[in-house]
Backbone as CSV, one residue per row, in Angstrom:
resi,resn,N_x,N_y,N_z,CA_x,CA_y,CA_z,C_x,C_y,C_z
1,UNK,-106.144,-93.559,-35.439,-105.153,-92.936,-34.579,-105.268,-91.426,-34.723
2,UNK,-105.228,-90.845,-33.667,-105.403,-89.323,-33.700,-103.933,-88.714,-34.162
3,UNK,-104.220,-87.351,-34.823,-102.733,-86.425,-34.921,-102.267,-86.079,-33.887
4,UNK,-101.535,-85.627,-33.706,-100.586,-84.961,-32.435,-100.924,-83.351,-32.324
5,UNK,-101.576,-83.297,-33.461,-102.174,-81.099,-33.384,-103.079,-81.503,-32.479
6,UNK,-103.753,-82.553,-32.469,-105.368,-82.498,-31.629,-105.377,-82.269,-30.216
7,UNK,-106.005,-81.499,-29.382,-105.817,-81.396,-28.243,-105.846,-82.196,-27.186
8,UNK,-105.171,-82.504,-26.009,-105.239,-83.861,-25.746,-106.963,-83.943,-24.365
9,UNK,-107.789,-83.109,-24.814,-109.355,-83.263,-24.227,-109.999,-83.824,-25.469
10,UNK,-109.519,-84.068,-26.218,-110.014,-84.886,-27.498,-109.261,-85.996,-27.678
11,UNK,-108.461,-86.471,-26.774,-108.015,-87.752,-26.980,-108.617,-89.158,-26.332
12,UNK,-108.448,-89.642,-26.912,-109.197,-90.905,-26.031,-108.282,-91.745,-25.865
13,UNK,-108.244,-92.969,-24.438,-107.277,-94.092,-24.201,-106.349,-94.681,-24.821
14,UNK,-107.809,-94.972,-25.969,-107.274,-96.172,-27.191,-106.247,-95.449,-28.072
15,UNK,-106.250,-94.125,-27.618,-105.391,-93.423,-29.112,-103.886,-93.103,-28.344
16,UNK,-103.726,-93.727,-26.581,-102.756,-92.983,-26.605,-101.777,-93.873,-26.760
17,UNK,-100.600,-93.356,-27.238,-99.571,-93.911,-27.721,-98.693,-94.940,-27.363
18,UNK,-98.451,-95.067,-26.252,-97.769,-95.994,-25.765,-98.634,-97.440,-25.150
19,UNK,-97.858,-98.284,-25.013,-98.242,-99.659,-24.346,-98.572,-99.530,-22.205
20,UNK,-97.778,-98.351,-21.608,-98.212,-98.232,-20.668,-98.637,-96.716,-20.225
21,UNK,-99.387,-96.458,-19.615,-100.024,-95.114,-19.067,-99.182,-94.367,-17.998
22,UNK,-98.046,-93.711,-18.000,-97.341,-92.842,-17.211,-97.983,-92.173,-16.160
23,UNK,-98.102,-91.441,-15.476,-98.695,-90.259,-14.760,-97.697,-89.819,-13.486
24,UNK,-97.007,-88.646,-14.055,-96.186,-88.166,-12.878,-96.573,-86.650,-12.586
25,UNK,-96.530,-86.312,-11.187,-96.771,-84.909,-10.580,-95.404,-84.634,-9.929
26,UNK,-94.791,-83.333,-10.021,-93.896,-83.025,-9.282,-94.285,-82.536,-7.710
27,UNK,-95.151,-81.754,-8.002,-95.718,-81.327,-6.823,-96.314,-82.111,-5.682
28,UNK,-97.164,-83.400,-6.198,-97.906,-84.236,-5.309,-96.578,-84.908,-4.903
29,UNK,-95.808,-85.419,-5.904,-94.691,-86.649,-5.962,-95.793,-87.675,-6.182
30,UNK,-96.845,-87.708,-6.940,-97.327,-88.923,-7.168,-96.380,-89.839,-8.755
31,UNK,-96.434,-91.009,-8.665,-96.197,-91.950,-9.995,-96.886,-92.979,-9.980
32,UNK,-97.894,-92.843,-11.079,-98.454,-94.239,-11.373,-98.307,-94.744,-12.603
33,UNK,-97.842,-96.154,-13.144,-97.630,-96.823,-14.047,-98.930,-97.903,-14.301
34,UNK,-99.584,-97.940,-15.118,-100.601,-98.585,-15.509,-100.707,-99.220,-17.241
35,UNK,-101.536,-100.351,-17.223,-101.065,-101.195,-18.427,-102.223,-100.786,-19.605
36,UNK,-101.804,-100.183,-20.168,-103.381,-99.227,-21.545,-104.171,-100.681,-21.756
37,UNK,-104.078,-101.672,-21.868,-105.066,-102.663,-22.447,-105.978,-103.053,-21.314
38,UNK,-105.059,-103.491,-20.304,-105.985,-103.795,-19.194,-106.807,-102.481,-18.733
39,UNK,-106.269,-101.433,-18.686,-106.891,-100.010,-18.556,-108.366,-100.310,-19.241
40,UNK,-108.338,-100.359,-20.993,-109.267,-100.462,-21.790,-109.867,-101.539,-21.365
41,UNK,-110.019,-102.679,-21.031,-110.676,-103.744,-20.558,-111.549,-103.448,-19.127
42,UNK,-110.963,-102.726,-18.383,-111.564,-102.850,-17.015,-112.799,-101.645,-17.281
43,UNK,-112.213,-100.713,-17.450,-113.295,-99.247,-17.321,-113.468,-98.701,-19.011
44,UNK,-113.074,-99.303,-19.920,-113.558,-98.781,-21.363,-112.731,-97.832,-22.117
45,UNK,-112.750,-97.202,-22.876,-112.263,-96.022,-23.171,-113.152,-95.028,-22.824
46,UNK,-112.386,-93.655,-23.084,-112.754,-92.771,-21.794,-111.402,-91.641,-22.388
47,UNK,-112.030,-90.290,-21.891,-110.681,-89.226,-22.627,-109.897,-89.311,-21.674
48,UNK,-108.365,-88.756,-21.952,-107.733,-88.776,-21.522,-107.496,-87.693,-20.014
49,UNK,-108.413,-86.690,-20.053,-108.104,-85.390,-19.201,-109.517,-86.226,-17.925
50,UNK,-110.151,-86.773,-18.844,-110.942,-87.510,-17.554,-110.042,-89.005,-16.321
51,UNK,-109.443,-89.334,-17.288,-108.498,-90.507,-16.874,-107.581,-89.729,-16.063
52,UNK,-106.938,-88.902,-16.292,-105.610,-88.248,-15.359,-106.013,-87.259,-13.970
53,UNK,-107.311,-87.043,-14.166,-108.124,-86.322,-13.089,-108.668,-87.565,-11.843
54,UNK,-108.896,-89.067,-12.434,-109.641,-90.295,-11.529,-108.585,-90.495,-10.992
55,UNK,-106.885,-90.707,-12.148,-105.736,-91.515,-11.293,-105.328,-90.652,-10.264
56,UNK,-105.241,-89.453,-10.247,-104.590,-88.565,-9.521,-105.503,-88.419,-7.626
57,UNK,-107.027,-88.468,-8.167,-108.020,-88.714,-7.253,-107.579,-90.086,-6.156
58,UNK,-107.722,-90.995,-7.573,-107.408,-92.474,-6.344,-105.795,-92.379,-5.366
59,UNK,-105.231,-91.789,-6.381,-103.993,-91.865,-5.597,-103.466,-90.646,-4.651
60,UNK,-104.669,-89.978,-3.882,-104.576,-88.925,-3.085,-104.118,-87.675,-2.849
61,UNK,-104.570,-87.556,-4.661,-103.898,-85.683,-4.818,-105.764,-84.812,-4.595
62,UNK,-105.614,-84.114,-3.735,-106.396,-82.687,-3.301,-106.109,-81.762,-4.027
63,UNK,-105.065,-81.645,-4.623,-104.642,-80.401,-5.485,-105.489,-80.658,-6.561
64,UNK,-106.229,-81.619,-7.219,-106.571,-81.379,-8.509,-108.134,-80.529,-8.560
65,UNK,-108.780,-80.673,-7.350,-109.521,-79.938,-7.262,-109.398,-78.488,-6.426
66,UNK,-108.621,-78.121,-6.818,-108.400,-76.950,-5.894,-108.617,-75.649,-6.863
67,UNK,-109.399,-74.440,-6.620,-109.380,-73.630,-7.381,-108.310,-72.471,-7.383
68,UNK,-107.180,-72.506,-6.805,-105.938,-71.477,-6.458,-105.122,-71.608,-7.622
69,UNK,-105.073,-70.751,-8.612,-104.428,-71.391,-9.646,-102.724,-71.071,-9.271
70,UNK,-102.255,-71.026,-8.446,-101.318,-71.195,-8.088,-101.001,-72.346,-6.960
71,UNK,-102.115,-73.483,-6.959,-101.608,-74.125,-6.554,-102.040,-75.452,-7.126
72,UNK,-102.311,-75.461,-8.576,-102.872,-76.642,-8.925,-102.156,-77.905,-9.007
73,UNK,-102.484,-78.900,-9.073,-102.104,-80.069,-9.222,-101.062,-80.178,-10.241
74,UNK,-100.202,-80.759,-10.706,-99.048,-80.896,-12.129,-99.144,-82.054,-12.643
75,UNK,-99.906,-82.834,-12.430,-100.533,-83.908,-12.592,-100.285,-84.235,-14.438
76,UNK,-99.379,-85.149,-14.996,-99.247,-85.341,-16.341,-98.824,-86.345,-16.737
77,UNK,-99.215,-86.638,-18.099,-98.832,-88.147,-18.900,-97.412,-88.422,-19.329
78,UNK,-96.643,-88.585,-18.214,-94.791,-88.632,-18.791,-94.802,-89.043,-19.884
79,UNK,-95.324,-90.162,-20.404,-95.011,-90.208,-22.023,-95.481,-89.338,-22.909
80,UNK,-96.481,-88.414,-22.752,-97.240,-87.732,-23.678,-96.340,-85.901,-23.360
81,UNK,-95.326,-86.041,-22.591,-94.656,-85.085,-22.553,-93.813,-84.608,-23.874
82,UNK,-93.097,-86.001,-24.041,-92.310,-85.864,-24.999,-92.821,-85.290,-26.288
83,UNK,-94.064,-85.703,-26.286,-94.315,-85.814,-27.783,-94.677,-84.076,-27.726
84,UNK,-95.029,-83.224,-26.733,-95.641,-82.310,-26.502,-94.723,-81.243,-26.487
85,UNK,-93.026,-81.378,-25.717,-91.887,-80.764,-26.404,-91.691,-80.902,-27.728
86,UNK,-91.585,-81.700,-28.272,-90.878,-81.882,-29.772,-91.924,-81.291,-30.842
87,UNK,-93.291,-81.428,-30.306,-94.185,-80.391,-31.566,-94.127,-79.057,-31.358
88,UNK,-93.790,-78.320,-32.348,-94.180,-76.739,-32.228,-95.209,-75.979,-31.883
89,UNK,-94.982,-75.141,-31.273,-96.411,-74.767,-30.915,-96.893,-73.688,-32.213
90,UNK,-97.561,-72.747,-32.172,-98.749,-72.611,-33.004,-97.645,-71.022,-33.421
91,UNK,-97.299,-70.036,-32.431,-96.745,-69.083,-32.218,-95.450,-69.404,-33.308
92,UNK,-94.566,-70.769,-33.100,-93.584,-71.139,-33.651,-93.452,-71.658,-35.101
93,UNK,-94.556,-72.549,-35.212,-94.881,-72.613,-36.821,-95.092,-71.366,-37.641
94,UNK,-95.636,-69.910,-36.725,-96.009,-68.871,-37.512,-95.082,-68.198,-37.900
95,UNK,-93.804,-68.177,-37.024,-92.531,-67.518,-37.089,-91.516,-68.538,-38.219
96,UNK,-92.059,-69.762,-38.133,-91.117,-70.851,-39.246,-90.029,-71.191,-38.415
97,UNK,-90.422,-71.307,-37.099,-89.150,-71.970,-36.335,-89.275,-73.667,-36.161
C-alpha cells in the first residue's frame, strides 16, 4: 500500500483506497462511479493520472486536452479528495501547522 506523501502520478489502481472509483468535474458536470476490482480485472492496473484522463475522455470531456490553462478540465477522484484536504501540505508541516 502506498503512503499518502506519494504523489498521486505514482499511484497505481490497486493502491487506491477505496472499494469504488469516484470521478467528479465541476466544470464538465461529469460523475462516474466505477467498481476498483472489476476496474483491475478488465484493463489491469494502470496509474492513476492515466485512468482519470481515459474516464474523463470516454465520458466526453474536451477540456482535458485543452492547452488554455484557464480552461482545463477539473476532472478528480472524489474520494481521493478527502484524503488530500486532511494532509498537510509541505509549506504547513514547515511552519508546524
Amino acid at each position: 500500500m502506498e503512503e499518502a506523501g506519494i504523489a498521486m502520478s505514482n499511484r497505481m489502481l490497486s493502491g487506491y483506497p477505496a472499494a469504488k472509483i469516484i470521478v467528479d468535474c465541476d466544470r464538465c458536470g461529469i460523475h462516474a462511479q466505477y467498481d476498483k476490482l472489476e476496474m483491475l480485472e478488465v484493463g489491469g492496473d494502470r496509474p492513476l493520472t492515466h485512468l482519470l484522463t481515459e474516464i474523463v475522455r470516454r465520458k466526453g470531456c474536451t477540456l482535458k486536452e485543452t492547452v488554455d490553462a484557464y480552461n482545463k478540465c477539473g476532472a478528480i477522484y472524489f474520494n481521493l479528495s478527502e484524503e488530500k484536504s486532511a494532509a498537510p501540505n509541505a509549506y504547513a508541516k514547515a511552519k508546524g501547522v
